[in-house]
N, C-alpha and C positions, 0 to 999 in steps of 0.2 A: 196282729202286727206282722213285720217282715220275716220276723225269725218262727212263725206260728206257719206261715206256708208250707204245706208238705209238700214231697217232690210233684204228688198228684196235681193239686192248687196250681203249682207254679207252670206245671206243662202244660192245666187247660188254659192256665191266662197268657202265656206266648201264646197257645194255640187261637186263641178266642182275636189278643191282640194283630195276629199275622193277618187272620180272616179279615178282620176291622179295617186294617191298612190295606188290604188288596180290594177288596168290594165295597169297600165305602157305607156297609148296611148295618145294621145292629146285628148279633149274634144270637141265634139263639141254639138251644140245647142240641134238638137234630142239627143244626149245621155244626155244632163242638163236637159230637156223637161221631159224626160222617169221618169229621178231619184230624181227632185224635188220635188215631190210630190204637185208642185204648178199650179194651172191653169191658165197658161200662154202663150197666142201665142209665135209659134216659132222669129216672126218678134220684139217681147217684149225680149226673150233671147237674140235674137241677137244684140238686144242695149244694156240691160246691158252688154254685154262682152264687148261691144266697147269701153264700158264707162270704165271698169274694167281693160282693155287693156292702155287705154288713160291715166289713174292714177298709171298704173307701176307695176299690179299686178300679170296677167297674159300676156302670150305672144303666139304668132305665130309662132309656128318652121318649119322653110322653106316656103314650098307650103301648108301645110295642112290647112285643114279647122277647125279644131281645133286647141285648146289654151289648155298652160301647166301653170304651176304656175311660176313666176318668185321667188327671196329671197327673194323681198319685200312682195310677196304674200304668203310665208311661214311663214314671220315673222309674217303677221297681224293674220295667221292662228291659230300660235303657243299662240300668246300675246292672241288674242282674242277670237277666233273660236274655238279652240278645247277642248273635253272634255276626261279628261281624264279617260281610261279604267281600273280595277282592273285587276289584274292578274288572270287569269285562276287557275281552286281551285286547291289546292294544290301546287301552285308553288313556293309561301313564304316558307313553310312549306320546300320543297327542296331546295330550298337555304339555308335555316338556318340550315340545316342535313349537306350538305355540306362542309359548312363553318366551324361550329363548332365544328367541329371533334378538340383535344388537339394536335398541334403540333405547331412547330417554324412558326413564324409570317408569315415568307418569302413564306411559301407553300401554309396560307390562302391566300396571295395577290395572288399567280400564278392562284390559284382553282377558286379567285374571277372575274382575267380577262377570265379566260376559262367560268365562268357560262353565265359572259355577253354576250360573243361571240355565246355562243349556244343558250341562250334566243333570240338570235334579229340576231341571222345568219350573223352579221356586223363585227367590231373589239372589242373586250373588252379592254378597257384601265384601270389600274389602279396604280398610281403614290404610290410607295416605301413609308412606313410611316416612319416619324422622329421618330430614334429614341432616343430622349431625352428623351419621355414620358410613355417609358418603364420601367419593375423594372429589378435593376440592381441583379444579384449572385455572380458572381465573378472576377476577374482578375490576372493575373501573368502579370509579364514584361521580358522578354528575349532580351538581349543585342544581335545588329544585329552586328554593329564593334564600333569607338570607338565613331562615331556621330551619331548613328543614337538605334533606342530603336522598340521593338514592344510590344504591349500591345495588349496583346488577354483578350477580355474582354467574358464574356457570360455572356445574362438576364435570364431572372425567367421563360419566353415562349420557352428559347433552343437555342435563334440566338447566334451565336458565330459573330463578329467582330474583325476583325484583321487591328489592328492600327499600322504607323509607324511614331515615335516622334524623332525629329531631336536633341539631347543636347547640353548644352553648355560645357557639362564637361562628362566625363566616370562615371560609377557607380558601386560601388562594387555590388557580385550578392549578395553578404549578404543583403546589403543594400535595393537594390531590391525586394529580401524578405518579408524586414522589411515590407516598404512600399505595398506592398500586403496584406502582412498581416492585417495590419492597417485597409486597405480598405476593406477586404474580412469579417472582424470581425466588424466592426464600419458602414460599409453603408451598406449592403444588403437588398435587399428590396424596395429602394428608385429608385426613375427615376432620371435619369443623370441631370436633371436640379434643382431638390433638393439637390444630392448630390455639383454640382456644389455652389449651394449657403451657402451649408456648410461649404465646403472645404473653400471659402472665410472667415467664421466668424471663425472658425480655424484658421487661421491665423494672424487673426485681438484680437481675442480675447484670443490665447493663446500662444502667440507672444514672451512673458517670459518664457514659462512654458517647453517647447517640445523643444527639443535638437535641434541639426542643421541637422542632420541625417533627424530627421524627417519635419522637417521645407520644407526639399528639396522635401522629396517624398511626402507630398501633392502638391506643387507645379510641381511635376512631373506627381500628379494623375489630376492636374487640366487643364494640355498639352492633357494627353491620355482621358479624358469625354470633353473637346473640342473640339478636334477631329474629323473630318467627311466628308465622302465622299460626295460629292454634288448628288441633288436629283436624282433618280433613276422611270421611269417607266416601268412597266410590259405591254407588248401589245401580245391580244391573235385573231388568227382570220383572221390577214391581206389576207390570200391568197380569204376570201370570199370577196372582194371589187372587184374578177378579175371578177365574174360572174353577175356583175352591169350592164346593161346596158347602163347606164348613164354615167360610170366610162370606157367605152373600147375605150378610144381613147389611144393610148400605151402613147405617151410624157406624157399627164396628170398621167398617172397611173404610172408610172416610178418616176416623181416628187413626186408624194404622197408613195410611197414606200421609194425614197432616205428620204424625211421625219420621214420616220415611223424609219429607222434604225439611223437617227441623231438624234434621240428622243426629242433635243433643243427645236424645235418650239410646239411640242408635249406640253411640262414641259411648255412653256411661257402662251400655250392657258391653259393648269390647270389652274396653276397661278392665274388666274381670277377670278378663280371658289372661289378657298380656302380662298377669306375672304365675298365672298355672302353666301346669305342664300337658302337654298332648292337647283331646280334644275334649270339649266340653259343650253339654248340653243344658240350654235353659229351656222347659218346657212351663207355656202357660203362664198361670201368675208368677213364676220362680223369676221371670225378668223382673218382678217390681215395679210395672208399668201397668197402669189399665189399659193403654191404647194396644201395647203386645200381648195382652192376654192371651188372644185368639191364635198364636202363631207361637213356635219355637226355635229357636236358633242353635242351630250345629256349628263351633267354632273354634277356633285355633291358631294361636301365635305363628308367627314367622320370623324370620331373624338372620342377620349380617356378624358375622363375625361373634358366633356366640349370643348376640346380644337380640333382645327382641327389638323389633323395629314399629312392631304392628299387629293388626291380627286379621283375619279374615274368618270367613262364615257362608251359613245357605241359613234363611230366613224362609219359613212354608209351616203351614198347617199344622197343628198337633197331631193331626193323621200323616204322619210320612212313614217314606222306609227308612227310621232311621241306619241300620242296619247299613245300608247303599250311602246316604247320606254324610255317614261317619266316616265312611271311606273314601268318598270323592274330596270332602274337607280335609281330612288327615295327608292324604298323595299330592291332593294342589297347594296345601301350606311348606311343604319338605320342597316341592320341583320351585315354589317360588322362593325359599329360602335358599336353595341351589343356584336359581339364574341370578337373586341378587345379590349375590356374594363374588358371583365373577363380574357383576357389575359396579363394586363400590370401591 
């Protein structure tokens, strides 16, 4: 078990693991010998791997004479073993040029899964942020027919949202107006979940005071800021997973492809992420997915105002550097919490 590894154990299987991630080959004893740096008979290597084998860490693939890391041996790797690397100078620096350029929200997410994908040559994943926690500019309402309503809303970063609200009754456009008005002159500035709790004490608290006209169209502003499409992510990258070696078995890569364009199980493995802290890895079956077995995801919330909004990720091979990996995730989830906090 984990607590049974001696310091011995634990240094050849970083060492054995590093070999694996850099050559792509199975390990064997002379190559652990050469790159331990430790003075140790080959016949001493070859028991601990037995041993290392025998507890689920590493394995035998096929005939070879060397051992690859198993999950288990990536996890103790990731948990315990690895140290993690600074990004190469200037690389923060380019991300944060990148990102923070002034435009509508939806382009830093695209720029941000494109940055992941080309830092780490894997997939960039970065799940769509709520946006409740936006600041609001304006809205009109345009009547579709005699049930149904759209509410084009725009925030203070540029994103236009196009909402459609189901009514229980027609509405004159004057009315309509009104109610825009209202909202375009009394909230701006605020994020849909302040306004939302305004819009409640409005009604609660000036219940006498505001006509039925108006009574209606906060209750109609309080359908269209409820409103929302279910989550959304951005994935950039997928065609580099063809050139895996690990990943060319076509069924496997087929399944992880139909995955990638159902994005469901995608958003489920986020999910996870967005109410931990830092960064987190799921390696292999640990996503609870058969189509991601073959792959692991490095990932990591982001967030406005305190609040997580989202998460983002690098999706690649159980053979990666996690190490580099962890730190391209960790820098790009902080610089995009950074840009979009001056954006909300």
């Amino acid at each position: 078990m984990e607590e049974d590894l001696n310091a011995r154990a634990r240094h050849l299987l970083r060492v054995l693991i590093g070999q694996y991630i850099e050559a792509g080959e199975p390990v064997g004893s002379k190559t652990l010998a050469r790159h331990s740096g430790l003075k140790l008979s080959p016949a001493t290597i070859r028991n601990v791997m037995s041993e290392l084998e025998a507890e689920g860490y590493i394995q035998s693939p096929h005939t070879s004479a060397g051992r690859i890391p198993t999950a288990q041996g990536y996890r103790f790797f990731v948990d315990r073993l690895v140290t993690i690397e600074p990004l190469e100078s200037g690389t923060s620096e380019k991300i944060e040029e990148r990102l923070a350029e002034p435009r509508p929200v939806s382009s830093v997410i695209d720029d941000a899964s494109e940055t992941l994908s080309a830092l780490t040559n894997f997939v960039g994943v970065v799940m769509v942020p709520k946006r409740e926690v936006f600041g609001f500019k304006h809205i009109d309402f345009v009547p579709v027919d005699s049930e149904q309503l759209l509410a084009i809303i725009v925030f203070q970063d540029g994103e236009v949202q196009n909402r459609i609200i189901r009514m229980d009754r027609p509405y004159d456009p004057k009315h309509l107006e009104k109610a825009a008005n209202f909202l375009n002159q009394g909230f701006a500035g605020l994020s849909l979940l302040d306004i939302r709790t305004r819009l409640i004490e409005e009604l609660v608290t000036s219940q006498q005071e505001i006509d039925r006209h108006l009574q209606s169209a906060i209750e109609l502003a309080r359908t269209a800021f409820g409103a929302n499409s279910g989550p959304d992510v951005v994935l950039r990258g997928q065609t580099n997973l063809m050139g895996c070696d690990e990943l060319s078995d076509v069924d496997k890569l087929k399944s992880l492809f139909d995955a990638f364009q159902e994005k469901r199980d995608i958003l489920n493995l986020l999910d996870r992420t967005a109410s931990a802290e830092g960064v987190q890895v799921f390696i292999g079956e640990e996503t609870d997915n058969k189509a991601l077995q073959p792959v692991s995801l490095v990932s990591a919330p982001y967030s406005v105002d305190g609040r997580v909004v989202g998460v983002l990720g690098v999706i690649g091979p159980t053979r990666m550097a996690y190490q580099r990996v962890i730190s391209v995730v960790d820098t790009t989830a902080k610089i995009l919490s950074s840009v979009l906090n001056q954006s909300s």
